[in-house]
mmCIF file of the N, C-alpha and C atoms, coordinates in Angstrom:
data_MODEL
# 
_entry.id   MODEL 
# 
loop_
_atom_site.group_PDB 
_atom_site.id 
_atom_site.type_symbol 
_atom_site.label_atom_id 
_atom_site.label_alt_id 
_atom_site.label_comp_id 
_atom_site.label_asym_id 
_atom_site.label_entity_id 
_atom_site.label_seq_id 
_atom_site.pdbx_PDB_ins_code 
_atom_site.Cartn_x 
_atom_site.Cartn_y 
_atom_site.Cartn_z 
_atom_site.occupancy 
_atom_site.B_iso_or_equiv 
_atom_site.pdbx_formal_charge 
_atom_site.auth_seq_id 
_atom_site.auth_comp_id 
_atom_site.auth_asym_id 
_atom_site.auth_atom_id 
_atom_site.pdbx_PDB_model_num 
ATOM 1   N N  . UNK A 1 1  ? 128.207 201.811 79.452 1.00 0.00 ? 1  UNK A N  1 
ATOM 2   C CA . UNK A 1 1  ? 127.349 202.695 80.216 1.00 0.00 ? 1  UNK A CA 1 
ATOM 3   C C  . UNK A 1 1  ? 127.799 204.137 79.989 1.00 0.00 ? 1  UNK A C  1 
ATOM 4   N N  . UNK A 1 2  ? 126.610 204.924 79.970 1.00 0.00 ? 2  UNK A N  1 
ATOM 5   C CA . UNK A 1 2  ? 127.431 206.499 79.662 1.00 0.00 ? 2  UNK A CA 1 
ATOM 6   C C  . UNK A 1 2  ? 126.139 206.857 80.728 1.00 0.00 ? 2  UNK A C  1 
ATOM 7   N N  . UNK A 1 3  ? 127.558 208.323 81.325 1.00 0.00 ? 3  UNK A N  1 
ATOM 8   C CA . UNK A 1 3  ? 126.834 209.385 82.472 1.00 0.00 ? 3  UNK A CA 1 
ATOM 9   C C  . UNK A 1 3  ? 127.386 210.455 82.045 1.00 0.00 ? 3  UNK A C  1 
ATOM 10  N N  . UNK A 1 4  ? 126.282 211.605 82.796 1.00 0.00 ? 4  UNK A N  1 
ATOM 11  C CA . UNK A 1 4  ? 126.844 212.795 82.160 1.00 0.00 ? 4  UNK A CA 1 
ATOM 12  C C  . UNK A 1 4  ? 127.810 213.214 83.801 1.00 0.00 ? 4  UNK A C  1 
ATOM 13  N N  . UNK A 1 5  ? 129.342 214.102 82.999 1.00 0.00 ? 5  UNK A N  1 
ATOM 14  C CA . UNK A 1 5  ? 130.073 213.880 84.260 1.00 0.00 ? 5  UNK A CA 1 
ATOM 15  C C  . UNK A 1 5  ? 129.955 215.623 84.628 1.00 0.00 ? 5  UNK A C  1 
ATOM 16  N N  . UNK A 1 6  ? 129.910 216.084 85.476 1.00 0.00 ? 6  UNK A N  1 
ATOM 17  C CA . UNK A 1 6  ? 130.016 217.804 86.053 1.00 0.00 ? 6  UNK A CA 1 
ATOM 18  C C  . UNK A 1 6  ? 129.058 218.522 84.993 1.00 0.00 ? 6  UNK A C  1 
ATOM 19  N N  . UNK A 1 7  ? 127.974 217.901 85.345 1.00 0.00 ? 7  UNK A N  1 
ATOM 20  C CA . UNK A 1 7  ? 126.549 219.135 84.348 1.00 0.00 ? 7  UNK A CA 1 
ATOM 21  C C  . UNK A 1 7  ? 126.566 220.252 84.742 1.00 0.00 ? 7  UNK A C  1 
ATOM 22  N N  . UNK A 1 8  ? 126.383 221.219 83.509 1.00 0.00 ? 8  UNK A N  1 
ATOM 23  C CA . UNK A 1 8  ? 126.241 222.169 84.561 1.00 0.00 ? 8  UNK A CA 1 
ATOM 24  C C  . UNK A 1 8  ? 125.807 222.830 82.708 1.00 0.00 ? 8  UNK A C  1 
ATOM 25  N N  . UNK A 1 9  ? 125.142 224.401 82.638 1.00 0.00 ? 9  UNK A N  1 
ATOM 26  C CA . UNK A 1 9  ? 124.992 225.227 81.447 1.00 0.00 ? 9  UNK A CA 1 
ATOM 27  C C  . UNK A 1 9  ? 126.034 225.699 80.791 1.00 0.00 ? 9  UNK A C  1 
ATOM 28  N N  . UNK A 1 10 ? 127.413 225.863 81.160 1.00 0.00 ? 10 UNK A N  1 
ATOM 29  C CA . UNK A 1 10 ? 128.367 226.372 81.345 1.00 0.00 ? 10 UNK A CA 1 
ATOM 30  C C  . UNK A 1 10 ? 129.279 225.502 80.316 1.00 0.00 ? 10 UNK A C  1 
ATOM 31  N N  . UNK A 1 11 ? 129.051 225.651 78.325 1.00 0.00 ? 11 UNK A N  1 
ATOM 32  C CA . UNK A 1 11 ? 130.296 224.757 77.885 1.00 0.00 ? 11 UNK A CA 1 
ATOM 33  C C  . UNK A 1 11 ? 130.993 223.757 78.350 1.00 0.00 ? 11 UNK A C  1 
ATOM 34  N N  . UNK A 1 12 ? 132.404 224.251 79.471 1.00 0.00 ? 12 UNK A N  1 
ATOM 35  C CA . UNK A 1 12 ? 133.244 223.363 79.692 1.00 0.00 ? 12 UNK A CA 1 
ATOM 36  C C  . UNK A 1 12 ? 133.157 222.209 80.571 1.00 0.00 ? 12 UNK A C  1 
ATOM 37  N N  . UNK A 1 13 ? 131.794 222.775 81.343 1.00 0.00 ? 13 UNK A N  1 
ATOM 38  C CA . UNK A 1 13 ? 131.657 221.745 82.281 1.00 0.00 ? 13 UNK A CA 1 
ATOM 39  C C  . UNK A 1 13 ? 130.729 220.426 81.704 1.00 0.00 ? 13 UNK A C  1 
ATOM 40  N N  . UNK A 1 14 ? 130.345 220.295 80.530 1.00 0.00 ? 14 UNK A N  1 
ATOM 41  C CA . UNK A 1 14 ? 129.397 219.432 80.303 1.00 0.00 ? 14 UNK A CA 1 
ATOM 42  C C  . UNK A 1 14 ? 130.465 218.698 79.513 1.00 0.00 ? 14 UNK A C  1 
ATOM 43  N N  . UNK A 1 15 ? 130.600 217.454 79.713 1.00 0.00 ? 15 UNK A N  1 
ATOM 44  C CA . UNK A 1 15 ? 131.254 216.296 78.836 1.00 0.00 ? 15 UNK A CA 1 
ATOM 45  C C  . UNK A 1 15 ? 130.231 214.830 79.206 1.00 0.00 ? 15 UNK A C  1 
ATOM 46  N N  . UNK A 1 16 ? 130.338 213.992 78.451 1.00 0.00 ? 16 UNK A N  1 
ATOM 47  C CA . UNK A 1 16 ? 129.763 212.950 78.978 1.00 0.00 ? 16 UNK A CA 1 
ATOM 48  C C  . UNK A 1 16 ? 130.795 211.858 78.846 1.00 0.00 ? 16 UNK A C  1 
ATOM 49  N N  . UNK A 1 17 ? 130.783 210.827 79.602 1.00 0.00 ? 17 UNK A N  1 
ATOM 50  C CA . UNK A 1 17 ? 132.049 209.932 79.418 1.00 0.00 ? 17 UNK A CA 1 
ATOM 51  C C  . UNK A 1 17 ? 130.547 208.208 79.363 1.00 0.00 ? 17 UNK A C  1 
ATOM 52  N N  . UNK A 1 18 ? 131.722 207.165 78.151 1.00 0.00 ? 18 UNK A N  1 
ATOM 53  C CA . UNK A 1 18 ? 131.297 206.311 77.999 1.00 0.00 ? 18 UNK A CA 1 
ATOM 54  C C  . UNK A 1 18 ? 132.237 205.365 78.612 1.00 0.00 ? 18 UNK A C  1 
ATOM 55  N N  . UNK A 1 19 ? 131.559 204.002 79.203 1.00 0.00 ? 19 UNK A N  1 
ATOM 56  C CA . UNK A 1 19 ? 132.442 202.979 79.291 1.00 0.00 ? 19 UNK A CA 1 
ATOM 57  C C  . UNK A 1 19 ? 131.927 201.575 78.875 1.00 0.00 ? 19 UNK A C  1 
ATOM 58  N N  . UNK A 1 20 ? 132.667 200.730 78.049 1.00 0.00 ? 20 UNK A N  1 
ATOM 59  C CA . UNK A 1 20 ? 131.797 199.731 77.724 1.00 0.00 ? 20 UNK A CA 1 
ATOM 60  C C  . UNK A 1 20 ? 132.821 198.594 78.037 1.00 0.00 ? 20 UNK A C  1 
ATOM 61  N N  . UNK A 1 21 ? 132.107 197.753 78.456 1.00 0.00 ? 21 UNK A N  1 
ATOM 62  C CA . UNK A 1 21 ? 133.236 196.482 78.951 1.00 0.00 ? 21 UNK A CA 1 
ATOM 63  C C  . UNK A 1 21 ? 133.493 195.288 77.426 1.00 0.00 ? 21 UNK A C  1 
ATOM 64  N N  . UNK A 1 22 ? 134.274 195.192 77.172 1.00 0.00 ? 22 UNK A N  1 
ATOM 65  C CA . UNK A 1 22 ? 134.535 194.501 75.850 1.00 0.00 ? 22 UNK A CA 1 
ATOM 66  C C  . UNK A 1 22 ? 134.942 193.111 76.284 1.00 0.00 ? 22 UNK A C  1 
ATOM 67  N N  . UNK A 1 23 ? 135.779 192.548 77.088 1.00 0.00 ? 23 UNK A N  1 
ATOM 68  C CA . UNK A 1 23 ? 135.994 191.801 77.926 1.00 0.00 ? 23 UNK A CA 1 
ATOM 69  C C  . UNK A 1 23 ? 136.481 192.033 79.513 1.00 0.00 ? 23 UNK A C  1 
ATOM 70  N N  . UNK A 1 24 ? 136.109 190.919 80.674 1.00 0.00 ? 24 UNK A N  1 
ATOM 71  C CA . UNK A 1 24 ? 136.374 190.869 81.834 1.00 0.00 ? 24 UNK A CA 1 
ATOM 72  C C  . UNK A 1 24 ? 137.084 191.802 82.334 1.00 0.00 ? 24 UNK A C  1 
ATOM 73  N N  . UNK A 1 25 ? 138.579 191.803 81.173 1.00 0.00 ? 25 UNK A N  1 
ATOM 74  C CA . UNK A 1 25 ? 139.725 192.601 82.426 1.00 0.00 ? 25 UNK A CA 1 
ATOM 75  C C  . UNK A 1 25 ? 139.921 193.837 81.313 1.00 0.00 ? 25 UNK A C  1 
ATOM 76  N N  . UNK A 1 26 ? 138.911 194.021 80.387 1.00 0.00 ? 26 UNK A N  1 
ATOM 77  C CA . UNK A 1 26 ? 139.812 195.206 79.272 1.00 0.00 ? 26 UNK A CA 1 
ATOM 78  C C  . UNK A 1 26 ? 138.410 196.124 79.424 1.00 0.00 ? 26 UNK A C  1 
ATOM 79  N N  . UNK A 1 27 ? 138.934 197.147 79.584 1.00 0.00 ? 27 UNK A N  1 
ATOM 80  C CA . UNK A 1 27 ? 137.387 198.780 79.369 1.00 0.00 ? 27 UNK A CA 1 
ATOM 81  C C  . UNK A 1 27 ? 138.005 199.453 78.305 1.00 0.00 ? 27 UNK A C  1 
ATOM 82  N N  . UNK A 1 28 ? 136.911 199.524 77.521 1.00 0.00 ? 28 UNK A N  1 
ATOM 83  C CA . UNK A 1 28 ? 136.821 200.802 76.680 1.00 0.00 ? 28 UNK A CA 1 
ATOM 84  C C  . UNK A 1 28 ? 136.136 201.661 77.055 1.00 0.00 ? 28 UNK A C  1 
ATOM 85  N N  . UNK A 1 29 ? 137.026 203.006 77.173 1.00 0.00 ? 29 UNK A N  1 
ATOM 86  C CA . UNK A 1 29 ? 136.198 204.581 77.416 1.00 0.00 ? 29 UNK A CA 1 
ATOM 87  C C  . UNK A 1 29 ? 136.835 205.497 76.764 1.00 0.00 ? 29 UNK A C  1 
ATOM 88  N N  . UNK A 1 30 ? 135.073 205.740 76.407 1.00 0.00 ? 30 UNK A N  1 
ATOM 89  C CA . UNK A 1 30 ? 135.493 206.781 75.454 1.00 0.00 ? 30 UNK A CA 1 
ATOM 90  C C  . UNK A 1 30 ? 134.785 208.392 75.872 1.00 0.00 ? 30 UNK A C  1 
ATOM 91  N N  . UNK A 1 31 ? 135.146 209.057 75.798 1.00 0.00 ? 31 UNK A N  1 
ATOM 92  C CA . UNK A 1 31 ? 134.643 210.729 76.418 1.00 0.00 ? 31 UNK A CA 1 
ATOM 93  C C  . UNK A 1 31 ? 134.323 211.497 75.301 1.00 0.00 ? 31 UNK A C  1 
ATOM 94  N N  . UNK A 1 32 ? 133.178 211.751 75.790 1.00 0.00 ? 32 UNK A N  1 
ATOM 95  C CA . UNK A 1 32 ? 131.995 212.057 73.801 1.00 0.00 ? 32 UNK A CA 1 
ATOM 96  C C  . UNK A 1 32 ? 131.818 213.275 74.332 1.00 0.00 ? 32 UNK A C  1 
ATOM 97  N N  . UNK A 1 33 ? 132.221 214.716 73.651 1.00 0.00 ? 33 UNK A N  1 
ATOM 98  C CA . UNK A 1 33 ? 132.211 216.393 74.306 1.00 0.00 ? 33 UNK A CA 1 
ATOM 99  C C  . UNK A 1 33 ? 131.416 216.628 72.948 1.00 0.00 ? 33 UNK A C  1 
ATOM 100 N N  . UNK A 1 34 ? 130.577 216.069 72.260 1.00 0.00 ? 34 UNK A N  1 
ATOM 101 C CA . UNK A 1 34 ? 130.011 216.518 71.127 1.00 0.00 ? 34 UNK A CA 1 
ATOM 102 C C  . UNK A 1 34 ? 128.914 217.655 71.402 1.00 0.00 ? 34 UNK A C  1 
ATOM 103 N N  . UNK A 1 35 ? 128.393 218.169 72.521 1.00 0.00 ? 35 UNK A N  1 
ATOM 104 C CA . UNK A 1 35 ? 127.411 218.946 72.728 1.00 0.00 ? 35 UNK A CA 1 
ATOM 105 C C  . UNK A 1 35 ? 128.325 219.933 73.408 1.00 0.00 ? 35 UNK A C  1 
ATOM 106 N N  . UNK A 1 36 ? 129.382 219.692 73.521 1.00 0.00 ? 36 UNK A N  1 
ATOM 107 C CA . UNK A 1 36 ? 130.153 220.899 74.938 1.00 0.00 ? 36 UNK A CA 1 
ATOM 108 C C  . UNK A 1 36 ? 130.507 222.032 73.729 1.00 0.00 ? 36 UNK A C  1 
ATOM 109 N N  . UNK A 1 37 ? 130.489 222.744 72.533 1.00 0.00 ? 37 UNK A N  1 
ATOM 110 C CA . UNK A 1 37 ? 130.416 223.750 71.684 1.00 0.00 ? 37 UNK A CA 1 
ATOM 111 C C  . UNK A 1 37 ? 129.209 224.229 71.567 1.00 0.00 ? 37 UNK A C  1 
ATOM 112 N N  . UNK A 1 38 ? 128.320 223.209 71.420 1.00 0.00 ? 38 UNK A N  1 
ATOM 113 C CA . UNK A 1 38 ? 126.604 223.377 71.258 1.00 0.00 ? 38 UNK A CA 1 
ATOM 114 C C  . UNK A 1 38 ? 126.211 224.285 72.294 1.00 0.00 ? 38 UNK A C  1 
ATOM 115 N N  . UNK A 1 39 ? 126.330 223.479 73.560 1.00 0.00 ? 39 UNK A N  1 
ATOM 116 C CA . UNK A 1 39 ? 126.086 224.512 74.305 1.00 0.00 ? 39 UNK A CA 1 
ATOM 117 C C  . UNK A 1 39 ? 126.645 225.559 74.826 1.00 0.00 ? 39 UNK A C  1 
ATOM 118 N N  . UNK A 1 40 ? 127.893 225.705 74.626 1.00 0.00 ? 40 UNK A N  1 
ATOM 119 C CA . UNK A 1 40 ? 128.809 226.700 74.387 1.00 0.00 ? 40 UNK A CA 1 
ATOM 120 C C  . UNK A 1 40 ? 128.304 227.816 73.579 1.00 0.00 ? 40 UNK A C  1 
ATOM 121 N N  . UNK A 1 41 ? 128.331 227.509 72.683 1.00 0.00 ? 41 UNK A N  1 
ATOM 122 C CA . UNK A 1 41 ? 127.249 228.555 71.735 1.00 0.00 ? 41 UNK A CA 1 
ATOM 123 C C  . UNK A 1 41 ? 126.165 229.637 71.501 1.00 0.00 ? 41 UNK A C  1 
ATOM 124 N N  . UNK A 1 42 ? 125.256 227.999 72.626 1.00 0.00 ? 42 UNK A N  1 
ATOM 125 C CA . UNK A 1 42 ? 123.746 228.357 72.738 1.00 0.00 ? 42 UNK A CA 1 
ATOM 126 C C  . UNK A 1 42 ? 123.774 229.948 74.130 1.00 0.00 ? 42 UNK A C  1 
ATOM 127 N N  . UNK A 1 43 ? 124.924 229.300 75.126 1.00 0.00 ? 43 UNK A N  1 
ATOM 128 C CA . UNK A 1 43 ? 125.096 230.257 76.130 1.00 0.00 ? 43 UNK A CA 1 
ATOM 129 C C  . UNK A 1 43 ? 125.457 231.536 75.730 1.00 0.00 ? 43 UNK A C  1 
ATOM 130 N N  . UNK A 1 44 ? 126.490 231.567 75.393 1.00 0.00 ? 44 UNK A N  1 
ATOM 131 C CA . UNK A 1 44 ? 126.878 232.904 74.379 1.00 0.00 ? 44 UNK A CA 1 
ATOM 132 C C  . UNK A 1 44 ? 126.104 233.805 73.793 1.00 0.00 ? 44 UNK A C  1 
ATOM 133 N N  . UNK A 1 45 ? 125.455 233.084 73.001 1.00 0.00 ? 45 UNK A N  1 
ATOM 134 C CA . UNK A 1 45 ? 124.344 233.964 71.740 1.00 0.00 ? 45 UNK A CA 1 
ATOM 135 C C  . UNK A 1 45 ? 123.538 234.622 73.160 1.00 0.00 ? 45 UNK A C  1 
ATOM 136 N N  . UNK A 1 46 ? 122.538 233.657 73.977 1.00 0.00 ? 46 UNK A N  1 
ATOM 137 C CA . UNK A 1 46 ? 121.603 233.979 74.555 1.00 0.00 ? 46 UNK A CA 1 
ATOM 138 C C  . UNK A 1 46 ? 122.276 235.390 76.139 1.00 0.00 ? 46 UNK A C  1 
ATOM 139 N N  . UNK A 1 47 ? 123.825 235.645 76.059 1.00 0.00 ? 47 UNK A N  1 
ATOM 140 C CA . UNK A 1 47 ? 124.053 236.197 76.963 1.00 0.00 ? 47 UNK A CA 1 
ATOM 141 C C  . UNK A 1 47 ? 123.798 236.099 78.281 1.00 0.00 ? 47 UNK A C  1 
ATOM 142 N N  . UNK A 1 48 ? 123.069 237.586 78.900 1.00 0.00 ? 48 UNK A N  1 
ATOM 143 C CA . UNK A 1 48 ? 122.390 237.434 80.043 1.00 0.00 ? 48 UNK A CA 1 
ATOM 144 C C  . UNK A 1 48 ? 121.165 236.355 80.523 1.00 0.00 ? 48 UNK A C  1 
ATOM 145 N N  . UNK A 1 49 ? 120.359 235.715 79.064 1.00 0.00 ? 49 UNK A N  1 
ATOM 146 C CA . UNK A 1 49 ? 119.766 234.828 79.202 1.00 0.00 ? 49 UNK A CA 1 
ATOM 147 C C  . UNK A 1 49 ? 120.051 233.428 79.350 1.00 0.00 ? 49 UNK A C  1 
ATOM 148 N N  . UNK A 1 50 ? 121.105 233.583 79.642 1.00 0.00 ? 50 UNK A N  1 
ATOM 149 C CA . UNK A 1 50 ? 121.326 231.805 79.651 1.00 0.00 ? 50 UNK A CA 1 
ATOM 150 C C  . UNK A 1 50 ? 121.039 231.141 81.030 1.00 0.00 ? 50 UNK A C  1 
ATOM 151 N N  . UNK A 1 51 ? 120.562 231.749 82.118 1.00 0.00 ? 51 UNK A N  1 
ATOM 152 C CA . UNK A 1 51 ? 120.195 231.082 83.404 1.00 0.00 ? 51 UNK A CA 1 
ATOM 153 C C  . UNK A 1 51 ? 119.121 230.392 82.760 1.00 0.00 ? 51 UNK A C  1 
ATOM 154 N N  . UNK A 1 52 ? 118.187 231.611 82.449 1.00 0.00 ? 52 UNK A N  1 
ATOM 155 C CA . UNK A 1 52 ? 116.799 230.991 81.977 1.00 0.00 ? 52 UNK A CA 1 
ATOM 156 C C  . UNK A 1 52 ? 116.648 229.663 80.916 1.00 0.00 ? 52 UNK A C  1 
ATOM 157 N N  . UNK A 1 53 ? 117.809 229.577 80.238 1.00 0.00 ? 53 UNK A N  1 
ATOM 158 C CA . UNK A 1 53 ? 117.701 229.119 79.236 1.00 0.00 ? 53 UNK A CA 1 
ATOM 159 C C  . UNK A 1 53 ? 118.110 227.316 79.449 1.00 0.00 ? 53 UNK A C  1 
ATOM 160 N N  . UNK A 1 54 ? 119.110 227.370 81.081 1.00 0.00 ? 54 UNK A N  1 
ATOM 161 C CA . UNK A 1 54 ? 119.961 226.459 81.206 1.00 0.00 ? 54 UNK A CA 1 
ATOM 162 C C  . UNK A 1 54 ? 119.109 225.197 81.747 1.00 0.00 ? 54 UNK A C  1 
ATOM 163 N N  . UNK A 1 55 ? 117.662 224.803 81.957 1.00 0.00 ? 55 UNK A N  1 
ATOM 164 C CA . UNK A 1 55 ? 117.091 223.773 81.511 1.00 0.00 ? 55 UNK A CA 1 
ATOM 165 C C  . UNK A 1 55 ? 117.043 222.990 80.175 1.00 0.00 ? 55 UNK A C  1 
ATOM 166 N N  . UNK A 1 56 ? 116.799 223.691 79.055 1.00 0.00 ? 56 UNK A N  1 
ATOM 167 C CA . UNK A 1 56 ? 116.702 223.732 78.097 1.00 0.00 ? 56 UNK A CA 1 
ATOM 168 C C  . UNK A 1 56 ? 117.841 222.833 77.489 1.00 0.00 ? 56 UNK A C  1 
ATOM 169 N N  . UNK A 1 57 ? 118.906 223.596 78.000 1.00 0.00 ? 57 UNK A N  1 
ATOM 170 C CA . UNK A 1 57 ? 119.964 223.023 77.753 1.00 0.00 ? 57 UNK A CA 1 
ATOM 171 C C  . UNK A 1 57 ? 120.363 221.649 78.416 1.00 0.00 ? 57 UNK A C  1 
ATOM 172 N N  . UNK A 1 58 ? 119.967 221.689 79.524 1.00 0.00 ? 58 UNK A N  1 
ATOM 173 C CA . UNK A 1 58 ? 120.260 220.277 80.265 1.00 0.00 ? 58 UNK A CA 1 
ATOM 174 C C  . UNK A 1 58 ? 119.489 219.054 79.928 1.00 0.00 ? 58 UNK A C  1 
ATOM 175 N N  . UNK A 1 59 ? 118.340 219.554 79.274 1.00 0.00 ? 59 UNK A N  1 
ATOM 176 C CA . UNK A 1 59 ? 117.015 218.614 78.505 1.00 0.00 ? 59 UNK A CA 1 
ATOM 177 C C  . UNK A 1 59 ? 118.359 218.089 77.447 1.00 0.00 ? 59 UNK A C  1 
ATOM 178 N N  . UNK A 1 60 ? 118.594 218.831 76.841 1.00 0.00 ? 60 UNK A N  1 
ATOM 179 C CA . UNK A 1 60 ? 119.390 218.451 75.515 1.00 0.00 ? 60 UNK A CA 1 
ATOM 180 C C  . UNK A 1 60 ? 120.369 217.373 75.876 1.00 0.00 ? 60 UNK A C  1 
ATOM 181 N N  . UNK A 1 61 ? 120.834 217.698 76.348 1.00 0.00 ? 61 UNK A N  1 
ATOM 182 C CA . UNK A 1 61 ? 122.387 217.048 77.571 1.00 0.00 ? 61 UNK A CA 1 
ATOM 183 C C  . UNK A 1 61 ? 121.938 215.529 78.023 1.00 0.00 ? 61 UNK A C  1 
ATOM 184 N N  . UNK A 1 62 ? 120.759 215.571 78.563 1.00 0.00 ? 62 UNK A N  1 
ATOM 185 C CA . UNK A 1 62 ? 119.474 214.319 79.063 1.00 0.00 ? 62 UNK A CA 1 
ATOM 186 C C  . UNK A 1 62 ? 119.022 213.432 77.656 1.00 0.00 ? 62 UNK A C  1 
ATOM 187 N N  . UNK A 1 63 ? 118.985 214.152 76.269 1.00 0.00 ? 63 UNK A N  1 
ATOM 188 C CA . UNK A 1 63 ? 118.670 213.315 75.256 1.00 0.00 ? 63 UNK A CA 1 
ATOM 189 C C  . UNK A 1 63 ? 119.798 212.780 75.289 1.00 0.00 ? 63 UNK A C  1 
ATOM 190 N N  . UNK A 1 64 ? 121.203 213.248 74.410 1.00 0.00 ? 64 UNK A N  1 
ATOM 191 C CA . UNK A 1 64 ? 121.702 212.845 73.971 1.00 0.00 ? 64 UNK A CA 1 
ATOM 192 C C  . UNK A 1 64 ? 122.680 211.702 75.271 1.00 0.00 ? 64 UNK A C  1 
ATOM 193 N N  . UNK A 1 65 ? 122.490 211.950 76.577 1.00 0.00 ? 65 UNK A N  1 
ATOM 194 C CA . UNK A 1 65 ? 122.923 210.522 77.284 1.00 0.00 ? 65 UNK A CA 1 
ATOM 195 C C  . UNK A 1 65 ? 122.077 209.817 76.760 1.00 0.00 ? 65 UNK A C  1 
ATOM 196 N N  . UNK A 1 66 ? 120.604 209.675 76.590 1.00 0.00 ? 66 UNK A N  1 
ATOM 197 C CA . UNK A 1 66 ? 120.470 208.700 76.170 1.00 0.00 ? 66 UNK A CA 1 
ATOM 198 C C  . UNK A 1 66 ? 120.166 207.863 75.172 1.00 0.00 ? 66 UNK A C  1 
ATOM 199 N N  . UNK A 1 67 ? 120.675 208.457 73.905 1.00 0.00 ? 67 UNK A N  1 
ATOM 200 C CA . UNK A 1 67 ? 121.115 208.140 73.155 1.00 0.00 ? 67 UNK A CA 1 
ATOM 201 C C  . UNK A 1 67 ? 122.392 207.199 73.038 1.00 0.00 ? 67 UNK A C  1 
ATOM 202 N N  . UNK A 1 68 ? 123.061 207.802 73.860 1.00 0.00 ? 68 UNK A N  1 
ATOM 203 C CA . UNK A 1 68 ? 124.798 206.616 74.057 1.00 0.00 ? 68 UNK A CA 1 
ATOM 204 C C  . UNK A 1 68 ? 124.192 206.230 74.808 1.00 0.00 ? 68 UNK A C  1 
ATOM 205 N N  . UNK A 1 69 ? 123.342 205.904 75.832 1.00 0.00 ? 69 UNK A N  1 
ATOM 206 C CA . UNK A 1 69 ? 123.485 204.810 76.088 1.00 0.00 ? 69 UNK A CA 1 
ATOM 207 C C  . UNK A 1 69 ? 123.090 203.690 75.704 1.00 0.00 ? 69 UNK A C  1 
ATOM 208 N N  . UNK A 1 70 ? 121.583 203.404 74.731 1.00 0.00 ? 70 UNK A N  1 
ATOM 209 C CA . UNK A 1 70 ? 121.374 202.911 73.658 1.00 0.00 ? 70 UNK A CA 1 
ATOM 210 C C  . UNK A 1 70 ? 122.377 202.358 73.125 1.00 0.00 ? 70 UNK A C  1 
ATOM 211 N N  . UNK A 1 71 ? 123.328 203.218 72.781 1.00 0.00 ? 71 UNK A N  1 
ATOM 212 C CA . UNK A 1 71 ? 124.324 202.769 71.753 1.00 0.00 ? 71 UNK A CA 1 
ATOM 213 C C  . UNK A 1 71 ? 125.644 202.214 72.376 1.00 0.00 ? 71 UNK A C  1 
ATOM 214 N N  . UNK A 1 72 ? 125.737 202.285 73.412 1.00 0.00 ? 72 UNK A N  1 
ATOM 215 C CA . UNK A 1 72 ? 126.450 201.886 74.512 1.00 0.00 ? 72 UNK A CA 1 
ATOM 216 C C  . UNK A 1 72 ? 126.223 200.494 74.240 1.00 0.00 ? 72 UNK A C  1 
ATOM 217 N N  . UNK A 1 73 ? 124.364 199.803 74.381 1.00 0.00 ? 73 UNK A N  1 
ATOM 218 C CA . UNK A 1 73 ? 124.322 198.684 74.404 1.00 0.00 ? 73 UNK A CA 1 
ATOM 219 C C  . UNK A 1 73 ? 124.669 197.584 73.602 1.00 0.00 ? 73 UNK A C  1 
ATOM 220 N N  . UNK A 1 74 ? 124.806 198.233 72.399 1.00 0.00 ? 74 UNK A N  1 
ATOM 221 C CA . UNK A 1 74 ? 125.287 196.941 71.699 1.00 0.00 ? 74 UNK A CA 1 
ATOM 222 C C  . UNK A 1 74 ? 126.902 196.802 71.707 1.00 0.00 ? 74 UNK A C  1 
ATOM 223 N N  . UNK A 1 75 ? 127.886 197.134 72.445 1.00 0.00 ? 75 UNK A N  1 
ATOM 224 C CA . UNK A 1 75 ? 129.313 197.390 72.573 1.00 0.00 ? 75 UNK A CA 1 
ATOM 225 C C  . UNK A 1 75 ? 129.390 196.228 73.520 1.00 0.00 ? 75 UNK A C  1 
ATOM 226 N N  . UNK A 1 76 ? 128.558 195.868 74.406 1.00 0.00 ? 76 UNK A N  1 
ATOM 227 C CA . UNK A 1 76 ? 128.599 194.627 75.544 1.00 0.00 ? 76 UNK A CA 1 
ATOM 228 C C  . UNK A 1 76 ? 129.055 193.868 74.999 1.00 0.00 ? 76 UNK A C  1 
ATOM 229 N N  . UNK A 1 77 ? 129.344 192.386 76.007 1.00 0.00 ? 77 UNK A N  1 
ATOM 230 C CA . UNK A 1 77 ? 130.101 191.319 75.422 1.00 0.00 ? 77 UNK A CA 1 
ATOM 231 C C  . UNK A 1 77 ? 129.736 190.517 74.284 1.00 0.00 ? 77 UNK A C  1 
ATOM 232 N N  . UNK A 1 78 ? 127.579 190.422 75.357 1.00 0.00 ? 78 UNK A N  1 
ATOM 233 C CA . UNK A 1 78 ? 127.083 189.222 74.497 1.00 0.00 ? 78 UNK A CA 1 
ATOM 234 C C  . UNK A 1 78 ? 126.486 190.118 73.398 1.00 0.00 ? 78 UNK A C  1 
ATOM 235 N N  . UNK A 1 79 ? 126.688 191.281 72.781 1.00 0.00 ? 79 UNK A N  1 
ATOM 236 C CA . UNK A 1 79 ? 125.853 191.795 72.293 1.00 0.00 ? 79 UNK A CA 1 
ATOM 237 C C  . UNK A 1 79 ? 127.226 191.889 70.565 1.00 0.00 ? 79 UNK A C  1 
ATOM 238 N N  . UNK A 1 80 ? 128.125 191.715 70.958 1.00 0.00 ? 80 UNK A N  1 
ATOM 239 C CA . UNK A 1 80 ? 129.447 191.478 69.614 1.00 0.00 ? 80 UNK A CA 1 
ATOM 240 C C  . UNK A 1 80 ? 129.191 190.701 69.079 1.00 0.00 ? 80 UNK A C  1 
# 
């Protein structure tokens, strides 16, 4: 399962964390910051505009959860 953890427009605060159960008593998690430069970036360039901009950005943030989580799904038990 992946959530996005402390959203916010703001680089550092956007990470998303994955967890996938591999067996009963063992978790794999993994913490995917692949967009936290992106939007790092995007804020920067746009300066004073980045309030306006910080939907935009959270749309983005909204794809790519769900994308892992998609991909999340085949990491399940019965799905190995």
């Amino acid at each position: 399962m992946c959530y996005l953890k402390d959203m916010g427009h703001w680089g550092p605060e956007i990470s998303i964390m994955c967890t996938s159960v591999f067996f009963p008593s063992f978790f794999f998690a993994v913490r995917q910051e692949v967009m936290v430069q992106v939007a790092k970036n995007i804020v920067d360039v746009l300066g004073e505009e980045a309030p306006y901009f910080r939907n935009s950005v959270t749309n983005l943030m909204w794809e790519l959860r769900m994308h892992m989580l998609y991909a999340g799904q085949g990491l399940e038990p019965g799905n190995l």
